[in-house]
N, C-alpha and C positions, 0 to 999 in steps of 0.2 A: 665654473660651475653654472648649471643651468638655472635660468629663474624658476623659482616656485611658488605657484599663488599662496600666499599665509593661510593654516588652517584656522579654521574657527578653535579659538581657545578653549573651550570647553570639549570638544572633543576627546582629549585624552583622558579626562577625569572622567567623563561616560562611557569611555572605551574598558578602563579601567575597573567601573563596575561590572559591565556586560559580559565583560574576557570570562570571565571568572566562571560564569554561570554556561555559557558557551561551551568551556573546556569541560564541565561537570557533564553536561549533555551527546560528549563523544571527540570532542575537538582536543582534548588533549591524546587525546588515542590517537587520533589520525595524528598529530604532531610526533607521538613516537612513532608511528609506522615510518612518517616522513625520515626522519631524520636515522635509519637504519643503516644506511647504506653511508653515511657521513663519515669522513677518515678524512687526516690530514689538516690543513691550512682551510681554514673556512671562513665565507665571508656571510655576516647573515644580514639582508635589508630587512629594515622597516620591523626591529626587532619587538616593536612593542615594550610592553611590561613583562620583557622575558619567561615568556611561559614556555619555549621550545626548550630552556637551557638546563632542567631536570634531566630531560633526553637525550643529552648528546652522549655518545656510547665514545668509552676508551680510545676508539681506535683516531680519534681527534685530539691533534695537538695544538690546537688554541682557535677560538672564536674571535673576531671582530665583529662587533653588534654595532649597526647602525641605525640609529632613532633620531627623527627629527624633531616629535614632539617631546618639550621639556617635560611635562608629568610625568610621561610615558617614560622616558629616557632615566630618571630620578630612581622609579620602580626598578626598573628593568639595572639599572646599577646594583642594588641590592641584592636582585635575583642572582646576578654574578657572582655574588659572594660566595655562594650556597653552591653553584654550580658542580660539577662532576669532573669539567673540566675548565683549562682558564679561558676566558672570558674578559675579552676587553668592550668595554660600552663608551659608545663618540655618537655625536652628533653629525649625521650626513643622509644622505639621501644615493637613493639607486642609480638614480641617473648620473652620478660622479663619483664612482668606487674609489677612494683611497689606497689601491694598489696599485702594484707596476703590472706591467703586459706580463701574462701566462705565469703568472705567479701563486693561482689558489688552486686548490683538488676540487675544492667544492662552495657553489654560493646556493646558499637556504633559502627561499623566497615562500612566509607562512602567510597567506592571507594577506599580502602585501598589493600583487601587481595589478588590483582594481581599483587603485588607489595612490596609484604615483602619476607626476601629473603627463608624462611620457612615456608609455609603455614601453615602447621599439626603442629610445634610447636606452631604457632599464635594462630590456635585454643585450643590445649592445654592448654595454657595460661589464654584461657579466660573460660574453665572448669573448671582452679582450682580455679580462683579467683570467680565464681560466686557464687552465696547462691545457695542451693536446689531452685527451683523456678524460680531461677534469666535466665533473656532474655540477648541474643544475637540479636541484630538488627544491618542488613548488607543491604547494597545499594551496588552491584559489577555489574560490567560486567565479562561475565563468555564464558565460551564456547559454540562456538552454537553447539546446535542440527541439522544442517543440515550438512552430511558427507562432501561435498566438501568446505563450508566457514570454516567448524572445520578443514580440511587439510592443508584452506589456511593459518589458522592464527598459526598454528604448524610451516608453512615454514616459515614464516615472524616472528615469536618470538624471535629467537635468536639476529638477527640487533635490533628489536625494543624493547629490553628488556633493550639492551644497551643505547637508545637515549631517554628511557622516562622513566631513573626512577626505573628502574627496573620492568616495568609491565610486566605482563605475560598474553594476550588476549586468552590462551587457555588451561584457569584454570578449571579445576571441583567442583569449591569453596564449591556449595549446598553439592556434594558428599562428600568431606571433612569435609563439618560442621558437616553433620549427621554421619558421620563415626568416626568424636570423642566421641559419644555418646550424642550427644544434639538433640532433638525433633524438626524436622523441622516442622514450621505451618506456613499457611497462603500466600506462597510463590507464587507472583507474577512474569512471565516473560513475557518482553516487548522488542522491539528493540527502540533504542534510536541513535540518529546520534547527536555528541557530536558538530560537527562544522556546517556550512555549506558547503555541498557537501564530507562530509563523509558517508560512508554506515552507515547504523542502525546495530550497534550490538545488540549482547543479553548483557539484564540487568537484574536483578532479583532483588527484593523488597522482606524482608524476616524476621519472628521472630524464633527463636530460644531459646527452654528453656532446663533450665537443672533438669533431674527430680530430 
């Protein structure tokens, strides 16, 4: 398993307030759009406080939820209870999937991959475990396309990497998906303003399959 710098502990407990008001403001929406297309064996990283797991539709026969953070991890157990479908919650991280080669339909990545400490191994990760066929579905915020907000959020990454978590607001996530070799389709981008009186980043809505 790869190392991973420790997050600041308090992060989950603040994640855990924020989630909440976040999803009220449209992110649980995109969570279900996301998770539409989900059937079969699914692997979810970096599950959170289980907010996806209302949404997982019928045609999914059981979730693996991986959470590193213990707070987080604690919630997001609970949220499984309630789920629609089963739902297993463990302790792990993206970059070292707990399944065999070409063994999942589908791996969920919500708001996760600006915030693992390897991104290209995360997607790696989720190439090997998938079947031929098998979707990658991602809900990120990602880097803007506008030169001077994409400079801004370069300047401001290094402090803000450190107080939330490890996020990185000025990933090229989409480039990275596609550039492990998975088939970008469908990919929506929208700005979203997570609080109020935050600017709207860029988000992107996305399936990814593996041929």
């Amino acid at each position: 398993m790869p190392e991973t710098p420790p997050r600041n502990p308090s992060f989950g407990r603040s994640f855990a307030r924020v989630g909440p008001r976040m999803d009220a403001r449209g992110a649980a929406d995109h969570r279900r759009r996301l998770l539409a297309a989900a059937h079969g064996a699914v692997v979810e990283i970096g599950a959170g406080y289980g907010a996806t797991f209302p949404f997982y539709p019928s045609a999914v026969t059981g979730v693996l939820a991986l959470e590193p953070d213990a707070t987080l991890r604690e919630l997001a157990l609970a949220a499984a209870r309630t789920a629609p479908v089963p739902v297993t919650v463990q302790d792990g991280v993206a970059e070292s999937l707990p399944a065999a080669d070409a063994s999942i339909d589908v791996v969920v990545s919500s708001l996760v991959l600006c915030s693992v400490s390897d991104q290209s191994a995360a997607v790696a990760e989720t190439v090997r475990v998938l079947r031929p066929g098998g979707l990658l579905l991602f809900y990120e915020h990602v880097r803007s396309a506008h030169r001077m907000l994409a400079a801004a959020e370069d300047l401001v990454t290094p402090l803000w990497s450190r107080m939330a978590g490890g996020c990185h607001p000025n990933r090229d996530t989409v480039g990275v998906i596609a550039g492990a070799g998975l088939t970008v389709q469908g990919l929506e981008r929208f700005g979203f303003s997570v609080l109020p009186g935050n600017p709207r980043l860029a988000h992107v809505l996305g399936v990814a399959s593996k041929p």
